[in-house]
N, C-alpha and C positions, 0 to 999 in steps of 0.2 A: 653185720646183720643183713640177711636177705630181706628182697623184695615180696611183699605177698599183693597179687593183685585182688585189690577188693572193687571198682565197677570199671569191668571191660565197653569198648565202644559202645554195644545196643544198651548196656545198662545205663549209660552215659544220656543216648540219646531219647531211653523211657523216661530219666529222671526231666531232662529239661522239658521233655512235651509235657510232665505233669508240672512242670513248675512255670512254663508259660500257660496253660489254662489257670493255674493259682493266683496268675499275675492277673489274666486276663478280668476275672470271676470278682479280683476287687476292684476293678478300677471299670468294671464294664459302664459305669456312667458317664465317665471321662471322654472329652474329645481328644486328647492330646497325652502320649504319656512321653518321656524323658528316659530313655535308657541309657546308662552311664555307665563303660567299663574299668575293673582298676587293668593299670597297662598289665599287658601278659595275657596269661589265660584267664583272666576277670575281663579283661575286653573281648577274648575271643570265643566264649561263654554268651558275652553281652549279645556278640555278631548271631550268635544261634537263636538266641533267644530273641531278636527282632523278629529274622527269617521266619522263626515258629510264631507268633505274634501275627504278624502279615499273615500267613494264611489263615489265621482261626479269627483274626478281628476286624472292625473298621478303623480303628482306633489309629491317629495320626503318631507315629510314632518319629523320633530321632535321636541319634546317636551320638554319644560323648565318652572320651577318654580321659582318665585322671593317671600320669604318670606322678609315683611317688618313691623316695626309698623307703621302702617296707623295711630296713632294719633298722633307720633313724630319720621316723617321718616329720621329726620335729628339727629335720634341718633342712633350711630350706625350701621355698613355696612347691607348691605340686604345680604341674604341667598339664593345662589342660587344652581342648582342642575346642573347644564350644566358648559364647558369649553367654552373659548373662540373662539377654533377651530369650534364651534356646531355655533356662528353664524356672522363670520368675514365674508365681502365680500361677507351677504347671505342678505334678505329679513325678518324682522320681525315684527309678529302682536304679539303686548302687548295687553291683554285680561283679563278686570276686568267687576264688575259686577255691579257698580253705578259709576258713574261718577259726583262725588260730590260738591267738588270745586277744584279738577285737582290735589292736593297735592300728593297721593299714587302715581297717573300717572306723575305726575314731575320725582319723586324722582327715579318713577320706569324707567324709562327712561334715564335718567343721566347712568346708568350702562353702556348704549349701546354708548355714545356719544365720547369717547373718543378711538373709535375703528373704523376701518374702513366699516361699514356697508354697506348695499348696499341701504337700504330702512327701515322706521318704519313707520310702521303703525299703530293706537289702535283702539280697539274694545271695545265698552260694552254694556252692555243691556239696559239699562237705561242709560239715561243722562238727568242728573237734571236743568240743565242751571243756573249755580250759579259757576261757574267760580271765582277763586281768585286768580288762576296762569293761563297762555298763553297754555293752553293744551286743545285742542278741539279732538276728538273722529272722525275720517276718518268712522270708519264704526257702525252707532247706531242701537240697536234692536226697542227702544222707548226712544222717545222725553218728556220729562216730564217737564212744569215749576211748581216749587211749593216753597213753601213759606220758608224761614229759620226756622220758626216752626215745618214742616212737615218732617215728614224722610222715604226713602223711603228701605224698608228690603227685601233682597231675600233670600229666604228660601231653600235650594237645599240639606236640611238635610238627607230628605227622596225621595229614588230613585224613576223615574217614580210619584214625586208627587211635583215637586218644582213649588215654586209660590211664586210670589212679591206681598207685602203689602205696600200701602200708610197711615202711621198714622201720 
């Protein structure tokens, strides 16, 4: 099956400027938000969406990674880069890069549930609408339905050139 490009770099970097004001616009009460990437390009999504964040807010922000396996994230604990202090009683946006059938975003989520948060919110760029767990996306770059056949790849290998493919 070929690749069909469906959002080249600017498209890439319209979606996340509208989707850091989305952030910004609910949390603009906040002193402090939490941004959390899943490892990959959910972290490196995360990394843009601080940079966009800092320019457009005051809002204290900091950064966290959750390394999981995405194909059996019920084995073994996720890896993460932050303490508990970084985001007890604070606001946090979990930030990956497909949203598949909600499994990584489960599992990556459960970390946070048993602590006192103040707020969770997730982000991703794509959302494939194929849902197999209760995990819906608060803030999406693109809406995407496609087929259990099709998959959808974000490439953010090379800097100033990432782009998403539908095969």
């Amino acid at each position: 099956m070929s690749k069909v490009k469906i959002l080249s770099t600017q498209q890439i970097r319209q979606k996340l400027n509208r989707l850091a004001y989305e952030v910004y616009e609910n949390n603009f009460s906040e002193k402090e938000l939490f941004i959390v990437g899943i490892d990959g390009n959910g972290y490196k999504i995360a990394q843009n969406l601080m940079s966009l964040l800092g320019s457009i807010s005051s809002l204290k922000l900091k950064l966290g990674k959750i390394s999981i396996n995405k194909d059996e994230p019920w084995n073994g604990e996720p890896v993460i880069d932050f303490e508990e202090k970084d985001y007890v009683k604070k606001c946090v946006v979990l930030v990956d890069d497909v949203l598949n059938s909600g499994k990584t975003m489960m599992y990556a989520v459960k970390l946070f549930l048993d602590k006192p948060v103040k707020k969770i919110n997730t982000l991703v760029l794509v959302d494939r609408s194929h849902s197999r767990f209760p995990v819906k996306a608060d803030f999406v770059g693109l809406s995407l339905s496609t087929s259990l056949q099709e998959h959808i790849e974000a490439d953010f290998s090379k800097k100033n050139k990432e782009v998403v493919y539908l095969s």
